[in-house]
N, C-alpha and C positions, 0 to 999 in steps of 0.2 A: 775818515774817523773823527770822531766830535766828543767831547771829555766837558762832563757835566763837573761844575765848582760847585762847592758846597757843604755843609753838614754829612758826611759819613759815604761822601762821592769824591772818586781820587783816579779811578781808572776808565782809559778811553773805550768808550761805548759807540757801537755800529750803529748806521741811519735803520737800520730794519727797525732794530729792540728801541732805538727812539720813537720811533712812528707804530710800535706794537699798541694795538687797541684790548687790554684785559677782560675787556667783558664780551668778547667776540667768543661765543662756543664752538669748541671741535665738531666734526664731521660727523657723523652717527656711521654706521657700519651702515645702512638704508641708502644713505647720502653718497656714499664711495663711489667714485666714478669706475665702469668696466674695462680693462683694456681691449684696444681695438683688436680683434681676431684679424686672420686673413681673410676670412669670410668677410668680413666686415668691407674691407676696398674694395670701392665699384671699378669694374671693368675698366682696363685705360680706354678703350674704345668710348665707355661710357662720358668720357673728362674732354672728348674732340666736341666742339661744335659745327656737325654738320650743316650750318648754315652758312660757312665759310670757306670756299673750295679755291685756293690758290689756282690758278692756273700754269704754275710752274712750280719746279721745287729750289729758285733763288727767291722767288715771293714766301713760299711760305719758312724755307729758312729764317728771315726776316722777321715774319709774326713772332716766331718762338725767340726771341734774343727778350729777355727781361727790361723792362723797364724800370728806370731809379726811380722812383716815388719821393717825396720830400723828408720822408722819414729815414727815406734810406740813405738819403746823400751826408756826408759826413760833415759835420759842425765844429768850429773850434771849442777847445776844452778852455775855459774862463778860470784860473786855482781863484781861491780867496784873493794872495798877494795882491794879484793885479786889480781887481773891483772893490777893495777894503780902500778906507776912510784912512789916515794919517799925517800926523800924529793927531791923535785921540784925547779930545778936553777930558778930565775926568775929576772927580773929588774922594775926599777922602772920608772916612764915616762919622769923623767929627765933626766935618762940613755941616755949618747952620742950614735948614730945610731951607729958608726963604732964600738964600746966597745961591742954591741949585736953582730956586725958581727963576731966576732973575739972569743965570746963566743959559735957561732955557729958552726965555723970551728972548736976548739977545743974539745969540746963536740960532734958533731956527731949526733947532732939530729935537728929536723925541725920548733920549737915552744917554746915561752919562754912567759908565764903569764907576765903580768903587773900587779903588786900590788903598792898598797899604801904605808904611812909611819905606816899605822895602821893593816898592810899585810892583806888589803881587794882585790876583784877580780877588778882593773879597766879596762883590756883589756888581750887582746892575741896580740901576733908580732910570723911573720912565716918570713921564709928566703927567702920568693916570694916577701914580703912587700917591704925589704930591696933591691930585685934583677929589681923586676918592676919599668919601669920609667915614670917618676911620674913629667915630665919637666915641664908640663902645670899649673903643680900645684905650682910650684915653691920649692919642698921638694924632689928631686931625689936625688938619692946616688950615680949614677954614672954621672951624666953630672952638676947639680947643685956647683959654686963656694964656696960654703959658707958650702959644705957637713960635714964637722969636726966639724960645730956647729950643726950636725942636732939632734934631741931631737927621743926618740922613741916613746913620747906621738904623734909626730905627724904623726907616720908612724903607731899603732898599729891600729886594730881593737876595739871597745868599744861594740860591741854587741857581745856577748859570752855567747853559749850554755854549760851548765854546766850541771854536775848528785851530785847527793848525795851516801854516801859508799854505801848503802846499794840498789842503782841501778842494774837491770840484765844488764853484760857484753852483753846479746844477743842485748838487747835493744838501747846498745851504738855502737853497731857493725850493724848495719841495719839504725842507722843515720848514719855512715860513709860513708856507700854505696850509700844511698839515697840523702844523702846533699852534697856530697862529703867533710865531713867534717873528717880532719886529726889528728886531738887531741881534748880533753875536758879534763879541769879541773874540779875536783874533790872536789865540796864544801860541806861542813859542819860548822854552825851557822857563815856563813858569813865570813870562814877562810879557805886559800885553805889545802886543806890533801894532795892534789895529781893529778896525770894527767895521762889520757888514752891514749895511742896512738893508732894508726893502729901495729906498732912494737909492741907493750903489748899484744894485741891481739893475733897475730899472734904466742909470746912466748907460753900463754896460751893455746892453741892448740898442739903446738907442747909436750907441758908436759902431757896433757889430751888426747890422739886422740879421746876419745869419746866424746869429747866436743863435741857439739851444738850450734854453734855462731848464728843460724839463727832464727827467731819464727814467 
């Protein structure tokens, strides 16, 4: 379960209705698929390949036992907890633009939460935020005169997708891919734990190869 922050968002929302595509149209009544009659299954006689005649029936016992395939065989379940980042550098929205920048380049990573003075979630800020220009708007960091008072409240995001610990890694790992979304913080009773990245991920994998990021 994943609980968007922000403007007029407060309740935890399922990975389906995140990943629902709105402009996808229903099914026409033409389109409906039939269900399968009796008629419809061929013959079990049909389903034998007669090109394969055991010569006993401990051989062909044998053939029939199912095979695991790699999708079948079972993988560990990854939560958040274990593959999340902490404790979590983070600022606050009065934080100077330029003092994030410069926490970016020294740190080495892509994403820094916004919190309160009460260290609630009020936003995310990515190094795109800071890099994109934003003239029109009158808050660029690279051509705006006034950019050493720029504030990060007015550059971060305020609608942020979060999980709770005990989320599957797979599940936070297929909104990446699908939202193209590059981090999530980590909430628990309204206080952040931690933050996922695409890097945490990737670590997590490398320590497991039999991880399963997909579902």
């Amino acid at each position: 379960m994943f609980t968007v922050y922000g403007p007029g968002f407060a309740d935890p929302i399922r990975l389906e209705k995140l990943l629902q595509r709105p402009d996808v149209s229903k099914l026409s009544a033409t389109q409906a698929s039939r269900a399968m009659d009796a008629q419809d299954i061929p013959a079990k006689e049909s389903w034998v390949d007669i090109s394969i005649k055991p010569k006993d029936e401990k051989k062909q016992r044998h053939q029939e036992l199912p095979i695991n395939t790699p999708s079948q065989l079972k993988s560990p379940i990854f939560k958040a907890e274990q593959v999340m980042t902490k404790p979590v550098v983070f600022v606050y929205p009065y934080t100077p633009a330029m003092e994030a920048w410069k926490m970016f380049d020294h740190y080495g990573f892509r994403h820094l939460p916004v919190l309160s003075e009460e260290k609630s979630l009020l936003g995310i800020l990515s190094d795109r935020d800071l890099m994109r220009c934003r003239c029109k708007e009158g808050i660029c960091m690279h051509c705006g005169q006034d950019k050493e008072e720029l504030l990060v409240g007015a550059l971060m995001h305020e609608q942020v997708v979060t999980a709770q610990l005990d989320t599957d890694a797979r599940s936070i790992a297929r909104l990446f891919v699908e939202s193209r979304i590059g981090a999530m913080p980590i909430v628990e009773n309204q206080q952040l734990k931690g933050i996922v990245t695409r890097s945490d991920l990737l670590r997590a994998v490398m320590r497991d190869f039999h991880l399963n990021v997909w579902m």
